[in-house]
C-alpha positions in Angstrom: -106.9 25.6 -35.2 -110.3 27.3 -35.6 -112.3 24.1 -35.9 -110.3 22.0 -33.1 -111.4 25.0 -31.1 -115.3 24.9 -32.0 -115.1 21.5 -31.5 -114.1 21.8 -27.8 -116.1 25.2 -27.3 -118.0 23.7 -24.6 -115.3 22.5 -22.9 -113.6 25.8 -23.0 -116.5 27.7 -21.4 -116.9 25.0 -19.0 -113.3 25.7 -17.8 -113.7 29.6 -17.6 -117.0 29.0 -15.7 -115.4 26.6 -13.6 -112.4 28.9 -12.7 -114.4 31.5 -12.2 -117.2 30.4 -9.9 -114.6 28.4 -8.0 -112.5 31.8 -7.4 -116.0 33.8 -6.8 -116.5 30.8 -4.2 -112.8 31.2 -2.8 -112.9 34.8 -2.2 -116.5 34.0 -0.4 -115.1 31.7 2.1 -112.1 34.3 2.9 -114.3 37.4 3.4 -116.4 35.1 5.6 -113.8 33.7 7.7 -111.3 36.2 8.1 -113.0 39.0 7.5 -116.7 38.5 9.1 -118.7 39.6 6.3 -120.5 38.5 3.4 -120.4 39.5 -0.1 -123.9 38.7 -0.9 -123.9 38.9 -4.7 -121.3 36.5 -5.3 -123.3 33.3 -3.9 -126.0 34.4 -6.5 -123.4 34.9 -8.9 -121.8 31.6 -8.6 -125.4 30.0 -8.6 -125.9 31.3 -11.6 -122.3 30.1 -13.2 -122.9 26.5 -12.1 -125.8 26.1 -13.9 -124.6 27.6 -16.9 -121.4 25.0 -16.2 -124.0 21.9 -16.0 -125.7 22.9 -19.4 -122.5 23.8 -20.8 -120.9 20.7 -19.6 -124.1 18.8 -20.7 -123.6 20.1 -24.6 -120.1 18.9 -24.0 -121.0 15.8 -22.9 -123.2 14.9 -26.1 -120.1 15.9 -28.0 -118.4 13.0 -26.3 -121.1 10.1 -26.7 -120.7 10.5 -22.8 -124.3 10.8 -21.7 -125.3 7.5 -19.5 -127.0 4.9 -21.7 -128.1 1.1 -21.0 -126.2 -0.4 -23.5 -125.2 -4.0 -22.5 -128.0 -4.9 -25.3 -126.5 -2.9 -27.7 -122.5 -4.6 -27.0 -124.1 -8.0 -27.7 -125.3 -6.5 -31.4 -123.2 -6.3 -34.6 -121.9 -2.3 -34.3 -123.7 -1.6 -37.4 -127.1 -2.6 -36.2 -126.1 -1.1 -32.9 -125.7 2.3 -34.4 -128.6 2.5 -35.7 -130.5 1.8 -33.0 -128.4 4.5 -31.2 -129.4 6.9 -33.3 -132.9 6.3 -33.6 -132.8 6.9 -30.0 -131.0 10.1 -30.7 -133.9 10.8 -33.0 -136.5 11.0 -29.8 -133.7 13.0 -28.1 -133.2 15.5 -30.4 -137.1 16.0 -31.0 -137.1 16.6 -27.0 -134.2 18.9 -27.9 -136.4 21.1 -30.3 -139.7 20.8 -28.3 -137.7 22.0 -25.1 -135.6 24.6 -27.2 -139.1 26.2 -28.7 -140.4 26.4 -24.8 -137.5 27.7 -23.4 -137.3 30.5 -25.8 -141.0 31.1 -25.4 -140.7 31.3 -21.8 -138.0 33.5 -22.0 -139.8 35.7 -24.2 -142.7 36.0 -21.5 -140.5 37.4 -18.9 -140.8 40.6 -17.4 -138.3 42.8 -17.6 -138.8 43.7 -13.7 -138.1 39.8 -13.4 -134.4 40.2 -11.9 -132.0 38.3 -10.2 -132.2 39.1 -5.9 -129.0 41.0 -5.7 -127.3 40.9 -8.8 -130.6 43.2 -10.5 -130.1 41.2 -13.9 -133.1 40.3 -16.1 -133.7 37.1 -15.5 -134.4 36.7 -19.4 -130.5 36.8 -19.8 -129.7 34.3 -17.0 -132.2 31.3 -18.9 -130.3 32.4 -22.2 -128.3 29.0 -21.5 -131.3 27.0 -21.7 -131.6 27.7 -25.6 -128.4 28.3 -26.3 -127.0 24.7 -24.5 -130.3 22.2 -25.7 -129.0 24.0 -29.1 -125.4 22.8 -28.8 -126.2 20.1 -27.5 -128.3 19.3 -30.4 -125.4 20.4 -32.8 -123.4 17.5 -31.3 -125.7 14.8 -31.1 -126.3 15.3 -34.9 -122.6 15.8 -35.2 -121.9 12.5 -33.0 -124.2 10.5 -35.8 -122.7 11.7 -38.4 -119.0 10.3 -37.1 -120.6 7.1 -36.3 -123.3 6.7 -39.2 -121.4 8.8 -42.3 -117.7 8.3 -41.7 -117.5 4.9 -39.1 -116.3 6.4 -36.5 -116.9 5.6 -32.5 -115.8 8.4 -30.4 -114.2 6.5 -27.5 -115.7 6.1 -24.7 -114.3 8.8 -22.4 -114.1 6.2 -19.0 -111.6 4.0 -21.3 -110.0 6.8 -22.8 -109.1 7.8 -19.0 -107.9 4.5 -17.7 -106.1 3.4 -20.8 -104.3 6.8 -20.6 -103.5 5.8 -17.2 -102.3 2.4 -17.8 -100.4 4.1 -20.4 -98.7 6.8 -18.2 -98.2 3.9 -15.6 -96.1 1.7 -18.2 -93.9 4.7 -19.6 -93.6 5.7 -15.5 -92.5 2.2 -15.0 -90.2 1.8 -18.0 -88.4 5.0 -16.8 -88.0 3.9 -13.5 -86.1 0.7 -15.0 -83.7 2.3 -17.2 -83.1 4.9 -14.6 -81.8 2.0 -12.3 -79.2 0.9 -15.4 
């Protein structure tokens, strides 16, 4: 339970964020509309929880395999060779991983502490926290991705597939029911 839950972490923030930002957004439109007045702080707000959704989402995306990749050359390779050269290109990304990890934490580090958000008055230093924290997840599941594919033999599926072969899928039970419902 515990681990199927770390392993979707990102997905699970992503959803909160979402839910939240799109509620913060909701309530923003209403007071605007109906009411004639605007609640400044929650545009900044929601600024602020759709990034932290992209980087989020991002992590969650490495933890997938779903990141865009040119890979017709790789289909016409034996999946063994393949991988590899999938991971050595994960290499390169993972170094830019670190390098941007180490620069993001030093530029948090320089911030001012009179460096605040416009209305919200948060440190700023608090609102780039994601950068770290989602290059280091997302780092996590790159590694974690190669190890499924290089240790164990295992290719997550890609997540386009997965979504119209569950559709084909839901289609052919819809369709079955449908027929024994006319019997």
């Amino acid at each position: 339970m515990l681990w199927s839950f770390l392993d979707k972490f990102e997905s699970h923030v992503c959803r909160v964020l979402l839910a939240i930002f799109v509620s913060l957004l909701f309530v923003q439109i209403v007071a605007r509309q109906i009411f004639g007045f605007s609640i400044t702080w929650i545009e900044e707000l929601s600024v602020i929880l759709f990034v932290w959704f992209a980087y989020f989402g991002a992590s969650y995306a490495a933890r997938m395999a779903a990141h865009n990749r040119v890979t017709f050359h790789l289909n016409q390779m034996p999946r063994t060779r393949a991988r590899i050269i999938e991971a050595i290109g994960d290499a390169f990304w993972i170094a830019f991983n670190l390098i941007f990890i180490w620069q993001a934490t030093a530029f948090i580090g320089r911030l001012k502490p009179f460096v605040k958000a416009q209305t919200l008055g948060w440190e700023m230093r608090y609102v780039y926290l994601v950068l770290p924290i989602a290059f280091t997840l997302m780092t996590i599941r790159i590694i974690q991705v190669n190890y499924l594919k290089l240790v164990r033999g295992i290719d997550p599926a890609d997540p386009d597939k997965v979504t119209v072969e569950a559709a084909l899928e839901l289609a052919e039970d819809e369709q079955r029911a449908f027929e024994r419902s006319k019997h």
